[in-house]
N, C-alpha and C positions, 0 to 999 in steps of 0.2 A: 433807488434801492434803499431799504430801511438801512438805519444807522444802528449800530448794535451798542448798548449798554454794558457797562464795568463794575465790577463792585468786588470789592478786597475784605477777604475772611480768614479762617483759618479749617485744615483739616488735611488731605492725605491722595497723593496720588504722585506715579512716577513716571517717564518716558523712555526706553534703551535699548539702544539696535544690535540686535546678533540674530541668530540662523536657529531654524527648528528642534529645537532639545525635547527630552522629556520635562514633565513638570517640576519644579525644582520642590524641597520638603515643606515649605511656605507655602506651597500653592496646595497643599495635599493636609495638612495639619492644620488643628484649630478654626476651618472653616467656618465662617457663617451662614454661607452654603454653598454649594460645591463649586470646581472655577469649572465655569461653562457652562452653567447652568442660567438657562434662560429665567429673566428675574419679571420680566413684564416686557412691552411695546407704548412707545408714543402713537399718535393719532396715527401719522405718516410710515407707522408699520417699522420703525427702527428698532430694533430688539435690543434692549439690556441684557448686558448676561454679569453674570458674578465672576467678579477674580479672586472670590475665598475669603481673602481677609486682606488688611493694609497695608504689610512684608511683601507679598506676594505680586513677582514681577516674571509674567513670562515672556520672554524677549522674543514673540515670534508677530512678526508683522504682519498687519492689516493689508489691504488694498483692496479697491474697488473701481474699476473701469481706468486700471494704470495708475490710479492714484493710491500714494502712500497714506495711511487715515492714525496709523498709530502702531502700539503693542498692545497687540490682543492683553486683558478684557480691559485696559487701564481708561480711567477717563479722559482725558486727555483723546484717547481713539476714540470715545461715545459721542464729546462735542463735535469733532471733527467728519465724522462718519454723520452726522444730526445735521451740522450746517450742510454735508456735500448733498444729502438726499435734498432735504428742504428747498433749500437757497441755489445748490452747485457750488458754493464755497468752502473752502479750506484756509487755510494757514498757515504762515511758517513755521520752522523745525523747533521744539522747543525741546529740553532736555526733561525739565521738571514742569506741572501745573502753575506753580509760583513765579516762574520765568514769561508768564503771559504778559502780567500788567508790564513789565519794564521791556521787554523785547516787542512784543507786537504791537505795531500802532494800527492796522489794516488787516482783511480780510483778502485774499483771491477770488476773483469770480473765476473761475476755472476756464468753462468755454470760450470767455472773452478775454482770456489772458488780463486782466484789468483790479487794478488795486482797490478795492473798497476801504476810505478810509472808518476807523473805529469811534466810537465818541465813548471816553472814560471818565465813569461818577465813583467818588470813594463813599465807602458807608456814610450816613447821614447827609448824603446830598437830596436837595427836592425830587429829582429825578424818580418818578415810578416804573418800575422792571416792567417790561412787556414781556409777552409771547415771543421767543426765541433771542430774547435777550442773555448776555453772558454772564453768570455770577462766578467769580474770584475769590479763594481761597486763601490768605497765604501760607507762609513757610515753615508757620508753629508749632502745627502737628505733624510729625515722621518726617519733617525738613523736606516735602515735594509739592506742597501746598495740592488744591484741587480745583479742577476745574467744573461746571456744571451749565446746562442749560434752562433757560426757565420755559417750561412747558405749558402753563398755563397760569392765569389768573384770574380769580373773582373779586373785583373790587367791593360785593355785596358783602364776600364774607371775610375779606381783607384779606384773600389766601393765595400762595402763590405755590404751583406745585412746579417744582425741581424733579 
């Protein structure tokens, strides 16, 4: 099973469990575009959607085939929801994005109930990000850091799309 890649940055995302509300005024103001609004698709058909903007936390939970994947649209549920289609992995509870590097050392393979251990690179390590590897945000901006997946790369044109 690949080993997933680490990399510690800085920017915005949050995790928080409660029960189906309406949308709070964060999630409805100053959008960048609306929360739920479908933003594109990876190869593997996993849909981004928008959560509006960086405040904005709707605390209503994910799930896919019994498993818990996040809070709707936070990234945090995007990686989680990307590794279970992809791979069948997930991971443990995390509150904030930023709580990655220090809390999880391992992935879940789900179906086989079996620990995948992680392998973690800080910025300027030799290590070059693959295709579904992890990139790490941390805690600098809006104090949740962020999490992301690396979706593809072209070493032709040194580009890595997130």
């Amino acid at each position: 099973m690949k080993t997933l890649f680490i990399l510690v940055a800085i920017l915005h995302c949050s995790i928080l469990h409660a029960e189906e509300k309406p949308l709070p005024k964060e999630c409805l103001t100053e959008c960048t575009t609306p929360f739920g609004q479908e933003l594109g698709h990876t190869t593997n058909k996993v849909i981004a959607y928008s959560n509006c903007q960086a405040h904005c936390v709707y605390p209503s939970p994910v799930e896919k085939d019994g498993i818990f994947l996040g809070i709707k649209w936070q990234c945090v549920e995007f990686a989680r929801r990307w590794l279970f289609t992809e791979f069948g992995m997930s991971f443990p509870s995390i509150d904030f994005a930023y709580e990655f590097w220090g809390k999880i050392d391992h992935l879940v393979a789900v179906a086989e109930k079996k620990d995948v251990p992680l392998e973690k690179h800080l910025n300027g390590d030799l290590a070059i990000p693959e295709r579904g590897d992890i990139l790490l945000y941390g805690q600098d901006l809006a104090g949740t850091g962020h999490i992301a997946i690396i979706l593809r790369v072209d070493r032709r044109k040194k580009e890595r799309i997130i």
